[in-house]
C-alpha positions in Angstrom: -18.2 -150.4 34.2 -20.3 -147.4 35.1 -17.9 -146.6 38.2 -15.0 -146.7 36.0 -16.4 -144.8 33.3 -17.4 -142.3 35.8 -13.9 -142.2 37.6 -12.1 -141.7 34.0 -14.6 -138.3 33.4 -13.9 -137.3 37.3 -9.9 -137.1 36.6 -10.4 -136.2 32.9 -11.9 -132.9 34.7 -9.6 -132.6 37.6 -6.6 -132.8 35.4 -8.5 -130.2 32.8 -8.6 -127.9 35.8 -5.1 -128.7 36.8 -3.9 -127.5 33.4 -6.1 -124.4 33.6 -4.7 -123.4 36.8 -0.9 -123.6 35.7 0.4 -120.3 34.7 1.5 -120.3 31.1 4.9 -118.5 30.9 5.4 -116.2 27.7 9.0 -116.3 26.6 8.7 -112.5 24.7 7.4 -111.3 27.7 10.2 -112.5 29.6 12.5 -111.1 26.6 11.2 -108.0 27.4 11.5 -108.0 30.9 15.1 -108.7 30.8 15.9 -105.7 28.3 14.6 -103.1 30.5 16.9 -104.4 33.3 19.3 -104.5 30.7 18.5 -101.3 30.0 18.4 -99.9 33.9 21.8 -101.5 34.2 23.4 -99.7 31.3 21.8 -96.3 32.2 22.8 -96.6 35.8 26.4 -97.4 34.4 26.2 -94.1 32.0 25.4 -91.7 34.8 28.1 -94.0 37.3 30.8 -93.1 34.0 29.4 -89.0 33.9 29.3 -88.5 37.5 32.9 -90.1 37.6 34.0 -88.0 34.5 32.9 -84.9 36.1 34.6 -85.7 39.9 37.9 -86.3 37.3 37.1 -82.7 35.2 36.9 -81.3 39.2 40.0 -83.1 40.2 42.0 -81.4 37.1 41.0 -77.9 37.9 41.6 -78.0 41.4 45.2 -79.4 40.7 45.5 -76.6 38.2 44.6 -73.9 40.8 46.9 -75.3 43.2 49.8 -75.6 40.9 48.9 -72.1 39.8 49.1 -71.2 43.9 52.1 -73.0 44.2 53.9 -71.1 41.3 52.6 -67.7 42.7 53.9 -68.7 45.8 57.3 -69.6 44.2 57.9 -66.5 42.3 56.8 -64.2 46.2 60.0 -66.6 47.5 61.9 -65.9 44.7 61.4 -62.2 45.0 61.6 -62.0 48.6 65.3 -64.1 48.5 66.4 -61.9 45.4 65.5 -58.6 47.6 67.6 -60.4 50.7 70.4 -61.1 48.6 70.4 -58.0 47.2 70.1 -56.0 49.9 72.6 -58.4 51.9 75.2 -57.9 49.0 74.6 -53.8 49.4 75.6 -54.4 52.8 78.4 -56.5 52.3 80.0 -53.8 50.0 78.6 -51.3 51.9 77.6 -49.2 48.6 74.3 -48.0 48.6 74.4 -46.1 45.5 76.7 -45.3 42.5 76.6 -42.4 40.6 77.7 -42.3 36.9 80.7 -41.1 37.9 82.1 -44.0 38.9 82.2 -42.9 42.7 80.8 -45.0 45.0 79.1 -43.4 48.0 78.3 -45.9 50.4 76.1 -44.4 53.1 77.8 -40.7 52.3 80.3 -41.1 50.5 84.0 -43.0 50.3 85.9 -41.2 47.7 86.3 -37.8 49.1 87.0 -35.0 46.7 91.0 -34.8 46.3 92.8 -31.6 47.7 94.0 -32.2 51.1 96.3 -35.0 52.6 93.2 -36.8 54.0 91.6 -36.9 51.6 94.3 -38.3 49.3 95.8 -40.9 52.1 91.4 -42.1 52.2 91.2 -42.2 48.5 94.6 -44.3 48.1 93.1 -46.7 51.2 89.8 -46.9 49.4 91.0 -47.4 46.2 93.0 -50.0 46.5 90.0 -51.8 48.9 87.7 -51.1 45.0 90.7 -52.8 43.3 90.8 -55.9 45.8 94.4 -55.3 47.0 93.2 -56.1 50.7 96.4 -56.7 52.4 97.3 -53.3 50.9 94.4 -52.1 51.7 94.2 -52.9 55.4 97.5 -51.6 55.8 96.5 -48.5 54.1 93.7 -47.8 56.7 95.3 -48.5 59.8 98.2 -46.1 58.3 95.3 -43.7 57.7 93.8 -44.2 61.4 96.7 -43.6 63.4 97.8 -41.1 61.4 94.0 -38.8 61.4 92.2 -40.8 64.2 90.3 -37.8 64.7 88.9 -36.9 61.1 85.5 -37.7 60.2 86.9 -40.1 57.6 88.5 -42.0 60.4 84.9 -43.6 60.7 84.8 -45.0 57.0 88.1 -46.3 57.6 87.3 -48.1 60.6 84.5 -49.8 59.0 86.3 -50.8 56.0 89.1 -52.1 58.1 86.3 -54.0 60.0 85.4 -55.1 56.7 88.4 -57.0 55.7 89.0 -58.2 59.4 85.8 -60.1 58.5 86.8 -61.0 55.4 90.0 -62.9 57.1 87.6 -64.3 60.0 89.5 -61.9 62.7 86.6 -61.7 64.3 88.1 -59.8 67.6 89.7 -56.9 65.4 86.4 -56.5 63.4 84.5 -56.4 66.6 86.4 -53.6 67.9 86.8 -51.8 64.5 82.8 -52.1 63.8 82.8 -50.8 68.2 84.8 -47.8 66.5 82.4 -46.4 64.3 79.0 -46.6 66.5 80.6 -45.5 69.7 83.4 -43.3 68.1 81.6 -41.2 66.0 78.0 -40.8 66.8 75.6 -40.3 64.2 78.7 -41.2 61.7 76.9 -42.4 58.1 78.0 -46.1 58.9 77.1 -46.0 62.2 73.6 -48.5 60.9 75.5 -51.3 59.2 78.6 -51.1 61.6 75.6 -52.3 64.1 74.6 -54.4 61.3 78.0 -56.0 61.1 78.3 -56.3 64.7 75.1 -58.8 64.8 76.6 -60.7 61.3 79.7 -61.4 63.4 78.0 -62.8 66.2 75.8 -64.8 63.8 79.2 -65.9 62.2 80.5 -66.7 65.7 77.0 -68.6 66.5 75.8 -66.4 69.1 72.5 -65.9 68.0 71.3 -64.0 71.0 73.8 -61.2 70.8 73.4 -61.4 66.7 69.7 -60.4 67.4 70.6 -57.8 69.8 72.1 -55.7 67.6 69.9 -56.7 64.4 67.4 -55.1 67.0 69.1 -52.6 68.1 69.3 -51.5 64.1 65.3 -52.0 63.6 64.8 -49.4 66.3 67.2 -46.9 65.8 67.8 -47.1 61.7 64.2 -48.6 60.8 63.8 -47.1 57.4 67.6 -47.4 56.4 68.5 -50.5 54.1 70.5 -51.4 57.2 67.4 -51.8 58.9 65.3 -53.8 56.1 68.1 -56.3 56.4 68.1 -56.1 60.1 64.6 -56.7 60.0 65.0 -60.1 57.3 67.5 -61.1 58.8 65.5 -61.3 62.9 62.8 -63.1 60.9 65.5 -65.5 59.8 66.8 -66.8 62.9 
């Protein structure tokens, strides 16, 4: 009886120590553990949504900047091909000015001042090239050529003969009518864009070596002429 009355009190104390021993969990404490990483998680998110909204504000100006680049860089092209064309179309017509008057004096002058049979047979020959009458124009300046081959107008009409010979894709008779001016008649005032001419008809013919020949030959000996800003574009070019 005694040994069983002791062994009850022996577990009665074990199992009171057991107990003791046994951590007791508080549930608010637990509640308040899980807010704050509730609360770490949602401020982490925060700055993760701020430093993603700033990269995106970053993003937007440097797209801005390059589009800005890319429109500056549009409008130098732009520029740059409306000054080629321009100047190419100058060349084309070979007018480099017109006064009020109405006469055109490209590169010194076409429409001499009327008093002398040259001057009249240029001015009929010129003329009609103005009004677009081509076939009578050509046969207006080879008329004019064989008739004063040795007048200083004789170089105009050459070129203007080349001129429509290049129109027509005759590119032999250009050759030797744009030949006619720079060899004929040194220092003539067409003497830079018959040199011109001569590399456009070699560009035309696909001979891009001899085109930049004579585009070269125009930078050196005519570099400040509008000639030679076109020679110059048009070297870059090929």
């Amino acid at each position: 009886m005694k040994l069983k009355l002791i062994f009850t009190i022996t577990m009665g104390v074990f199992a009171g120590q057991l107990f003791a021993a046994a951590p007791v969990v508080d549930a608010q404490d637990a509640r308040a553990k899980q807010q704050a990483r509730s609360n770490q998680q949602n401020q982490l998110i925060a700055e993760l949504v701020l430093q993603i909204n700033q990269l995106q504000q970053e993003v937007r100006q440097l797209r801005g900047q390059l589009e800005e680049q890319d429109y500056r860089m549009n409008q130098l092209a732009k520029q740059q091909r409306d000054l080629y064309l321009d100047l190419d179309k100058r060349i084309q017509a070979g007018v480099t000015a017109q006064p009020e008057n109405g006469e055109d004096t490209a590169n010194g002058g076409d429409l001499a001042s009327a008093g002398s049979d040259v001057q009249d047979a240029y001015n009929k020959a010129f003329t009609q090239y103005k009004d677009k009458e081509y076939a009578f124009a050509k046969s207006s300046f080879k008329t004019f050529i064989e008739t004063y081959p040795d007048e200083a107008l004789a170089s105009n009409a050459h070129f203007w003969l080349g001129q429509l010979h290049l129109k027509d894709k005759e590119y032999e008779q250009a050759e030797s009518r744009f030949k006619a001016v720079y060899e004929g008649f040194p220092g003539a005032n067409k003497s830079d864009v018959a040199v011109l001419k001569l590399g456009q008809l070699e560009e035309a013919r696909g001979n891009k070596a001899a085109a930049k020949g004579y585009y070269q030959r125009v930078v050196t000996e005519f570099p400040d002429s509008t000639a030679g800003k076109l020679a110059k574009a048009k070297l870059k070019a090929l």
